[in-house]
C-alpha atoms as a printed R data frame, in Angstrom:
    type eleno elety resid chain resno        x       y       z
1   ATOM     1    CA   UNK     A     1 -120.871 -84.138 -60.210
2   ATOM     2    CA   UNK     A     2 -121.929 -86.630 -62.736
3   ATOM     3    CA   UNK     A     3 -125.681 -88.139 -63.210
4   ATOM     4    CA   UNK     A     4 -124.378 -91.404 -62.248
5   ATOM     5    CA   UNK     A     5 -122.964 -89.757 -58.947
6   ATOM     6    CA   UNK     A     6 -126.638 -88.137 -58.270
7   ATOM     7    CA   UNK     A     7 -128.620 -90.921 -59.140
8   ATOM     8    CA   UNK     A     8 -126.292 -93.389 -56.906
9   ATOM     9    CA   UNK     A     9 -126.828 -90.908 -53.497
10  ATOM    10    CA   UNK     A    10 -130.678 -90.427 -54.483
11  ATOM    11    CA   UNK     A    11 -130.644 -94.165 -55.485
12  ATOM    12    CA   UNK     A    12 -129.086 -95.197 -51.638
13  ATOM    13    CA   UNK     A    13 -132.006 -93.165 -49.986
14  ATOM    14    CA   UNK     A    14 -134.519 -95.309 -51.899
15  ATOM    15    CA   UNK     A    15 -135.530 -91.613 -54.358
16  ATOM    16    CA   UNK     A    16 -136.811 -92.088 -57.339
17  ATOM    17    CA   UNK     A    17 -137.162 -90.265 -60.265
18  ATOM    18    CA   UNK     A    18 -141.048 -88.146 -60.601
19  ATOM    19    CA   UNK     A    19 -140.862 -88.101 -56.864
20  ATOM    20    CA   UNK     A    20 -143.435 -85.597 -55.913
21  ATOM    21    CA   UNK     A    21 -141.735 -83.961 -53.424
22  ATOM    22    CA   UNK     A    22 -144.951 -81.198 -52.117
23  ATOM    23    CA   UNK     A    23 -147.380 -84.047 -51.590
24  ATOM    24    CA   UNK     A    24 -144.530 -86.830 -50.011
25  ATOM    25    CA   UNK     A    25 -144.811 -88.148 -46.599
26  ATOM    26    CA   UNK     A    26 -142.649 -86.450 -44.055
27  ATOM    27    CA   UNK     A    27 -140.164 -89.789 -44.081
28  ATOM    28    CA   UNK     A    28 -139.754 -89.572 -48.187
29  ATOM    29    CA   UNK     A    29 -138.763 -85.709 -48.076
30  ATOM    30    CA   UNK     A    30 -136.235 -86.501 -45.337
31  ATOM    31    CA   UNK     A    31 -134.806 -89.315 -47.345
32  ATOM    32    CA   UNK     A    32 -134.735 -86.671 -50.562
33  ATOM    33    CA   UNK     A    33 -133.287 -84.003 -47.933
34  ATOM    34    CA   UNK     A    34 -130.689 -86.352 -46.405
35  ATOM    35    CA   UNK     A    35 -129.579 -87.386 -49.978
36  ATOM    36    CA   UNK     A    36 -129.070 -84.330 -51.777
37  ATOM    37    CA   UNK     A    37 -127.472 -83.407 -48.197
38  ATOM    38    CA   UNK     A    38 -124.637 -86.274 -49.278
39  ATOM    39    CA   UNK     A    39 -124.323 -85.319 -52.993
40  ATOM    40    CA   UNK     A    40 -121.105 -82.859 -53.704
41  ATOM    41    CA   UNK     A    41 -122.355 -80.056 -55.515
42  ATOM    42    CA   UNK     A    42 -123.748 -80.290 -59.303
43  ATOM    43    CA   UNK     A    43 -121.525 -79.050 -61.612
44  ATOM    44    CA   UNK     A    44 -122.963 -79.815 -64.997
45  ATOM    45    CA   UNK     A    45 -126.433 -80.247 -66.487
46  ATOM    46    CA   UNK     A    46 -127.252 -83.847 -66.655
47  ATOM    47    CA   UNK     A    47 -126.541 -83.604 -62.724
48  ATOM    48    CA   UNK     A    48 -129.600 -80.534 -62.574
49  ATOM    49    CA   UNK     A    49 -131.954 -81.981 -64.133
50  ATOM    50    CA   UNK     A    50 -131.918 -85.363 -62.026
51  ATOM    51    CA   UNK     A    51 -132.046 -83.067 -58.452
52  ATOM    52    CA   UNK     A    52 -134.872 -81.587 -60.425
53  ATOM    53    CA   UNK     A    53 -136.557 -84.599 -61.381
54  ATOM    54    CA   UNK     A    54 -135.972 -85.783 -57.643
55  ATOM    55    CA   UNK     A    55 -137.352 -82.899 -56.179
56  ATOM    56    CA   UNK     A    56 -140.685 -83.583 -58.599
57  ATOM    57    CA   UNK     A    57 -139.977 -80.474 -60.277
58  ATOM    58    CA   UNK     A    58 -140.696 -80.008 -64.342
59  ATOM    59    CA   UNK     A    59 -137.724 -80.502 -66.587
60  ATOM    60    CA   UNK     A    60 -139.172 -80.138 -69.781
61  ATOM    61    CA   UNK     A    61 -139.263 -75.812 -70.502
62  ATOM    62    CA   UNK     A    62 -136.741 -75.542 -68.087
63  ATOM    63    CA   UNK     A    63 -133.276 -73.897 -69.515
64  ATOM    64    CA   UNK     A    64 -130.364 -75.685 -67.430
65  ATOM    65    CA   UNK     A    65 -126.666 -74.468 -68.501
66  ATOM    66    CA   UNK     A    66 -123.944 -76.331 -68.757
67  ATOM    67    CA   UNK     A    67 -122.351 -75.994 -65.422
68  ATOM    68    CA   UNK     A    68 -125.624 -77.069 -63.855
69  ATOM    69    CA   UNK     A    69 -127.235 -73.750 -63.123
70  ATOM    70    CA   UNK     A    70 -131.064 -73.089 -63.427
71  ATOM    71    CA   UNK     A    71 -131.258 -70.408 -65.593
72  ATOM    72    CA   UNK     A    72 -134.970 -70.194 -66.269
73  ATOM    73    CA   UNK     A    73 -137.401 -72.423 -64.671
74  ATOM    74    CA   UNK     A    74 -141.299 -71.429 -65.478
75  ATOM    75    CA   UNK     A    75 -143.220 -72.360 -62.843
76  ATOM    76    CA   UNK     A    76 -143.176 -72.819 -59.055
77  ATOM    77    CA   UNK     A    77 -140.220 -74.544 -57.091
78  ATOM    78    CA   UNK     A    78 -141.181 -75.705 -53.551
79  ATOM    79    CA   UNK     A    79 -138.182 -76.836 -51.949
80  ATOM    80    CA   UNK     A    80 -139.807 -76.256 -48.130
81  ATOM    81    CA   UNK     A    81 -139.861 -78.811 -45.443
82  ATOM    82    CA   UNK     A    82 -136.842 -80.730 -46.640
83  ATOM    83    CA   UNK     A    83 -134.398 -79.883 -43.925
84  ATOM    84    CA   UNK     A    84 -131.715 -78.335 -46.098
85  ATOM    85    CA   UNK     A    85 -128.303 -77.047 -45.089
86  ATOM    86    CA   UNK     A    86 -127.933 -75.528 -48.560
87  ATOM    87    CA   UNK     A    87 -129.934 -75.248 -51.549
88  ATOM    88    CA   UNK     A    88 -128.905 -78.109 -53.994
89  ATOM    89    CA   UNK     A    89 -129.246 -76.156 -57.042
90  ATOM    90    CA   UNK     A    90 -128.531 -72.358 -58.092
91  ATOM    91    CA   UNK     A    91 -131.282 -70.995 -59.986
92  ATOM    92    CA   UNK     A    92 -130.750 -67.513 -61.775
93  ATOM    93    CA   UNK     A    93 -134.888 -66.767 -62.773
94  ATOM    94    CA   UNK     A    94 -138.106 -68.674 -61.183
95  ATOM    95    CA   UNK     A    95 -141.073 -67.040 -62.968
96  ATOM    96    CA   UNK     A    96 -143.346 -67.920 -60.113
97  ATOM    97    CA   UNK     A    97 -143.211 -68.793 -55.905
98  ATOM    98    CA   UNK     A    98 -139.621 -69.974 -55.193
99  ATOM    99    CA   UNK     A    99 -140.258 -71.309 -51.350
100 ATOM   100    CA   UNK     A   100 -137.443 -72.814 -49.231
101 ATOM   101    CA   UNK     A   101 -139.195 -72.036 -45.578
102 ATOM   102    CA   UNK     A   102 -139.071 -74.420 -43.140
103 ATOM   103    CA   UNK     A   103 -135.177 -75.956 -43.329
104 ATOM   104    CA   UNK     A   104 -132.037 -75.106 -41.765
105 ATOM   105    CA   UNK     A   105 -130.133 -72.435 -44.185
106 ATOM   106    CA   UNK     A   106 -128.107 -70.116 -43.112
107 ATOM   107    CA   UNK     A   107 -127.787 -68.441 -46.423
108 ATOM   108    CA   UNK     A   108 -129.137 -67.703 -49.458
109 ATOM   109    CA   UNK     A   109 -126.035 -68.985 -51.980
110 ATOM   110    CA   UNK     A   110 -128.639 -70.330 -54.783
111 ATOM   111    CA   UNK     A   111 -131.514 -68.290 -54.744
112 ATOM   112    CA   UNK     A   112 -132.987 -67.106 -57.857
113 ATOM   113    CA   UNK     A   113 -131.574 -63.575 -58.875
114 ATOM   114    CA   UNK     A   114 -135.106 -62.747 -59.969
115 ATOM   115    CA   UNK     A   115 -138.327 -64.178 -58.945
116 ATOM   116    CA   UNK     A   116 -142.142 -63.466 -58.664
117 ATOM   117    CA   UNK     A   117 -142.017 -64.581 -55.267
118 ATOM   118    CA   UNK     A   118 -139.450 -65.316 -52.643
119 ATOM   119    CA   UNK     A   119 -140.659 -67.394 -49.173
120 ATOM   120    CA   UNK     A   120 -137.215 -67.753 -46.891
121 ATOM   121    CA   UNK     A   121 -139.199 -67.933 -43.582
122 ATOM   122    CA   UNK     A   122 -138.001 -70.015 -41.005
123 ATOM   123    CA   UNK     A   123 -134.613 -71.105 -41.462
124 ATOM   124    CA   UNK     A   124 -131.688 -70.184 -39.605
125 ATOM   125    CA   UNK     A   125 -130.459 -67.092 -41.821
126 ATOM   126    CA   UNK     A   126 -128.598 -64.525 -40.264
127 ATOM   127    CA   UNK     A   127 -127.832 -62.574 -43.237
128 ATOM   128    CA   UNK     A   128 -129.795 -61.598 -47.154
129 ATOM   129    CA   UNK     A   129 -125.967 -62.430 -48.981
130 ATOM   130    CA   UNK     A   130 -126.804 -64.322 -52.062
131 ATOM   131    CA   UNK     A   131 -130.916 -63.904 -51.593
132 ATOM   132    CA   UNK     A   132 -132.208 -62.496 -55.140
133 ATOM   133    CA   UNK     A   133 -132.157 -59.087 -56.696
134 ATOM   134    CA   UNK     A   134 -135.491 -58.587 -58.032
135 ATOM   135    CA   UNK     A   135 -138.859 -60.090 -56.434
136 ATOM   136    CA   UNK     A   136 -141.959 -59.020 -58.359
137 ATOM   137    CA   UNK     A   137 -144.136 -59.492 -55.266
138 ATOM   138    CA   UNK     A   138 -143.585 -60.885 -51.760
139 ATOM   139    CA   UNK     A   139 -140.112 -61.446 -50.109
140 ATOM   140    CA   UNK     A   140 -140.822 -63.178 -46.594
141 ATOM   141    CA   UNK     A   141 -138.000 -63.727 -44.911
142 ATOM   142    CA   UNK     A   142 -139.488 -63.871 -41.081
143 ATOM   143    CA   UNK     A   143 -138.709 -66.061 -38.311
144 ATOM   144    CA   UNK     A   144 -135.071 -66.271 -39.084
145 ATOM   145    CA   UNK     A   145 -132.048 -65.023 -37.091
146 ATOM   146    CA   UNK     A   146 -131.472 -61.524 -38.816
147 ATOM   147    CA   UNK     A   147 -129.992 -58.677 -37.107
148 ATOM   148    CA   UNK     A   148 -130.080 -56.176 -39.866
149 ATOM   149    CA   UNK     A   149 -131.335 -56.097 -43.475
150 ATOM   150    CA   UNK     A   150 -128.334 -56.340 -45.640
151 ATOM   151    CA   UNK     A   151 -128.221 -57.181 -49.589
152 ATOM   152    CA   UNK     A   152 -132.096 -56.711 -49.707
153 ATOM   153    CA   UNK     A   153 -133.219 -56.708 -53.747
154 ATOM   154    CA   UNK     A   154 -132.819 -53.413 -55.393
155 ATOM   155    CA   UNK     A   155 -136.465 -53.898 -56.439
156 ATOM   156    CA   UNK     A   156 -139.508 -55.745 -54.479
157 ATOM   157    CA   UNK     A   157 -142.731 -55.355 -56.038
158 ATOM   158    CA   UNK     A   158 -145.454 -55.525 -53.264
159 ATOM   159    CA   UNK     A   159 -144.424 -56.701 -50.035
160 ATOM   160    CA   UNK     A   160 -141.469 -57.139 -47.809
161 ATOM   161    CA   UNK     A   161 -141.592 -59.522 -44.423
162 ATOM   162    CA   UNK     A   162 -138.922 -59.922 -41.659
163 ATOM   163    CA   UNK     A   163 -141.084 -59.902 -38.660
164 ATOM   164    CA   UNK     A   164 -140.000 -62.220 -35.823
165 ATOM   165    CA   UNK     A   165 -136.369 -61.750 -35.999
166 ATOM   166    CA   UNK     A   166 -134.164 -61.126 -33.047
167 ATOM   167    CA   UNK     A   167 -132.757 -57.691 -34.470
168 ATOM   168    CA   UNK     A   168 -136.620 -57.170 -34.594
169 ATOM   169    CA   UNK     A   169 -138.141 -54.207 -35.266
170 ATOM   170    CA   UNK     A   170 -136.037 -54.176 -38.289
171 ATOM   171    CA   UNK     A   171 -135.566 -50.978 -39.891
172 ATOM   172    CA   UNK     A   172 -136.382 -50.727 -44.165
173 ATOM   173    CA   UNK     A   173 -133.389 -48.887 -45.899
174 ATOM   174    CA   UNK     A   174 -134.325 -45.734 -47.139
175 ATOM   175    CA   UNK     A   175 -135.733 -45.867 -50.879
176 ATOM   176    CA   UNK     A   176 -136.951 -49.506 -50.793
177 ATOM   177    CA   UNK     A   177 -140.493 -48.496 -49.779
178 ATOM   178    CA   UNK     A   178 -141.148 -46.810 -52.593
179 ATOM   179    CA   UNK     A   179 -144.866 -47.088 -54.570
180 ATOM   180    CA   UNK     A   180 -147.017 -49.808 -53.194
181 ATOM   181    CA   UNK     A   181 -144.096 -51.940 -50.899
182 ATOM   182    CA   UNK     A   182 -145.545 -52.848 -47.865
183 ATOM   183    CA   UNK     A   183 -143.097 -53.760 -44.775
184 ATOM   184    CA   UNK     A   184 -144.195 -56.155 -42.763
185 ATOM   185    CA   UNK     A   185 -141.979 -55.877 -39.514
């Protein structure tokens, strides 16, 4: 998808660019939700970095590659609250909190592969396919629609949550509490 194609959807839903997305009314983040909900997936770089500018989220130190992936962003992404179907970006490293709680995903296609932090809670997940590999601390997926814990990260730091799920009490697979994991079930 081009720039022009991303800035004519976020354009139609009256987004601008610098949008701070975290402090937005509740009306503003469903017009950004509903109109990266309408763009076709980025495919290149100048299309990243205008759903990042959208979204409020720093450009500059951020290393985008040319098919449009995130492949280092230092920092914090909150992309919570926005009623997504689908994450509109794929990031491969978020150094800090990568949140998408409180939308409608049913997977994970887009996560960071590594992160400090990983908040998934409340969405509509049924399965950890395409959640990240490596969380240096917390990985809170609870109050989703899991069963079982499948493709959990070969390596959580501190703390794993999937309380509130239906397949509740969820078992931990044997060798991921290792050192100081908690699980939080």
């Amino acid at each position: 998808m081009s720039l022009r194609q991303i800035a004519r959807h976020l354009a139609v839903a009256g987004v601008r660019h610098r949008v701070v997305i975290a402090s937005a009314s509740a009306p503003l983040r469903k017009h950004v939700a509903d109109a990266l909900a309408q763009c076709p997936e980025v495919t290149d770089r100048a299309g990243a970095v205008t759903v990042l500018k959208a979204l409020g989220l720093k450009v500059s130190g951020t290393r985008v590659l040319p098919n449009g992936t995130v492949a280092l962003y230092r920092g914090n992404v909150d992309l919570s609250q926005l009623g997504l179907k689908k994450l509109p970006l794929r990031f491969i490293e978020v150094t800090g909190e990568f949140s998408c709680s409180w939308n409608q995903l049913t997977a994970l296609d887009g996560c960071p592969q590594k992160a400090g932090s990983v908040f998934a809670h409340q969405n509509r997940l049924t399965s950890l396919i395409g959640g990240p590999e490596q969380v240096l601390d917390t990985y809170d997926v609870s109050d989703n629609e899991l069963q079982v814990l499948d493709e959990l990260p070969g390596r959580i730091g501190k703390k794993l949550i999937v309380s509130r799920n239906p397949g509740s009490p969820l078992q931990a697979p044997s060798g991921l509490l290792r050192g100081s994991v908690t699980f939080y079930n």
